[in-house]
C-alpha positions in Angstrom: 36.0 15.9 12.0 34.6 16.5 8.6 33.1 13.3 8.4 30.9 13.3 11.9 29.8 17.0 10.4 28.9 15.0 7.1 27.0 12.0 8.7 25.1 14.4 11.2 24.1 16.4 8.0 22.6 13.3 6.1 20.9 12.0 9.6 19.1 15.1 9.7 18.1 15.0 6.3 16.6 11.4 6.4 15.0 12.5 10.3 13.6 15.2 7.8 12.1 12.9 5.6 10.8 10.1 8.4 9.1 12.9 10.1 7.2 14.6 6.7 6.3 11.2 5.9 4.4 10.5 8.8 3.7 13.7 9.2 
């Protein structure tokens, strides 16, 4: 649903931002 769409969204983002920090 919606919600798992949503939550796999904001995971990616905040992967996103792990990896550019260490990065």
């Amino acid at each position: 649903g919606p919600v798992v769409i949503g939550n796999l969204v904001v995971l990616n983002l905040f992967l996103a931002l792990l990896l550019s920090n260490f990065g």
